[in-house]
C-alpha positions as CSV (number, residue, x, y, z in Angstrom):
1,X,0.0,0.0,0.0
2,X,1.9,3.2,-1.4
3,X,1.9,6.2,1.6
4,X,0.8,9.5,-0.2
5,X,0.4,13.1,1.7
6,X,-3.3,14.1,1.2
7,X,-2.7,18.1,1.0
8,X,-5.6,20.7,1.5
9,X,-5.3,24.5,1.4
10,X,-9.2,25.7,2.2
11,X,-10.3,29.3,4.3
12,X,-10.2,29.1,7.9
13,X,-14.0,29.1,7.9
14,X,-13.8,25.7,6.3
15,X,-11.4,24.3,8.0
16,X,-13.4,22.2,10.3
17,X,-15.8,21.1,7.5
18,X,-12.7,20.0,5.5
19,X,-11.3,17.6,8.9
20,X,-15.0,16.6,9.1
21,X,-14.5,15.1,5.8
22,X,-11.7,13.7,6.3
23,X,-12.7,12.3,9.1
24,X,-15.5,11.0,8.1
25,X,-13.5,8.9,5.2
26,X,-10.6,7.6,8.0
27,X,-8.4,10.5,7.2
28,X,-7.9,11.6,11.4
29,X,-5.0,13.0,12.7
30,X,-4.4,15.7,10.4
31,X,-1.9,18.7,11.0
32,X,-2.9,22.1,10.0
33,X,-1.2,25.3,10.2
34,X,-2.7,28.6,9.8
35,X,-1.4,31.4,6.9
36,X,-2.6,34.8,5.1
37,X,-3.8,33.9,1.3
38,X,-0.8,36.5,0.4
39,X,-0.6,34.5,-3.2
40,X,-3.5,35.9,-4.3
41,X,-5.0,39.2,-6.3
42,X,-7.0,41.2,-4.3
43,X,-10.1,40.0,-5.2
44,X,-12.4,42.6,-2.0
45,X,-11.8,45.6,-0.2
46,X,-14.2,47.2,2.4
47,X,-13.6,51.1,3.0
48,X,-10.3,51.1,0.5
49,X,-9.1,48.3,3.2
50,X,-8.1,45.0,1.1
51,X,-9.3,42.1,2.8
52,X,-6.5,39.3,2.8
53,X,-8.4,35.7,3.5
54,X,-6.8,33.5,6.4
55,X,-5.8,30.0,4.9
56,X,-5.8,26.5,6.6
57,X,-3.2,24.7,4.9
58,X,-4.1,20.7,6.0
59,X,-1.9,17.9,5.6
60,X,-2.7,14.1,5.9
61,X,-0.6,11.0,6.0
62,X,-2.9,8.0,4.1
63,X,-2.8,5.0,2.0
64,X,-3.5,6.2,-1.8
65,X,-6.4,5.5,-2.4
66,X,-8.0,6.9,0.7
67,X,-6.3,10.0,-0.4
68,X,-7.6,10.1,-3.7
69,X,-11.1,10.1,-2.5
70,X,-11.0,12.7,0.3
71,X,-9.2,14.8,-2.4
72,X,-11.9,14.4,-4.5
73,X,-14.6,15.2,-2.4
74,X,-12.8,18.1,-0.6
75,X,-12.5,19.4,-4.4
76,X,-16.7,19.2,-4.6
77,X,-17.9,19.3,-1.3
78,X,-16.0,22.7,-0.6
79,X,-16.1,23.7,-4.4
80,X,-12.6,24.3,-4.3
81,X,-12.6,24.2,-7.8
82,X,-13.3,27.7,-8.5
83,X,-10.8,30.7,-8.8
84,X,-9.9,31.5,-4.6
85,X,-11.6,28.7,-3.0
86,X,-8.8,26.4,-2.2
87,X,-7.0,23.2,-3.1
88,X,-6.8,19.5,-2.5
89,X,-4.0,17.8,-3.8
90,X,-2.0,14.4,-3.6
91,X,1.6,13.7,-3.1
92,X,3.6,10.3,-3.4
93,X,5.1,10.3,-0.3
94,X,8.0,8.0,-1.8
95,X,9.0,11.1,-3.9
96,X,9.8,13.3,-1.0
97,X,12.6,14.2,0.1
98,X,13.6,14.8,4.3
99,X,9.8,12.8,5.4
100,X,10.0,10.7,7.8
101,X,6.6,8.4,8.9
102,X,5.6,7.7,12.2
103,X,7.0,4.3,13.5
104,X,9.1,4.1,10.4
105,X,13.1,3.2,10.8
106,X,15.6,6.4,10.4
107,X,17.3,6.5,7.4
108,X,21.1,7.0,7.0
């Protein structure tokens, strides 16, 4: 069973609907960290103040095909699809470089 990093970048205010999700598929145990969506173009402003959205970034360790389908319906669910909404991604774990798994042997 291939290891693969289930990545999600959603707003804060989704953030708990997108570990729900996950959750709800066996994809616990998340990390998330917290950012500023500084990537983006302005996209509202409020009084000539531009409002910069606060981004979740999530990160899951899963077997592939788990992955794959949380991915999936993160993408739909949270209609991340659309310009400024967000991102769920995949990543073969075997291609990255300086990961280490839980329980797993150090390497030299």
């Amino acid at each position: 069973m291939a290891e693969t990093f289930l990545v999600a970048i959603v707003d804060q205010d989704r953030e708990d609907l997108a570990l729900a999700i996950a959750a709800e598929e066996g994809g616990a145990d998340g990390t998330v960290m917290h950012g500023a969506g500084l990537g983006f173009p302005d996209h509202m402003t409020f009084l000539g103040v531009t409002y910069q959205g606060r981004e979740s970034v999530c990160i899951w360790e899963l077997d592939e095909e788990r992955a794959e389908r949380i991915a999936r319906r993160l993408n739909l669910e949270l209609d991340l699809l659309q310009p400024y909404n967000g991102l769920a991604f995949t990543l073969d774990a075997q291609a990255l470089a300086g990961m280490q798994f839980v329980g797993a042997p150090a390497q030299p």
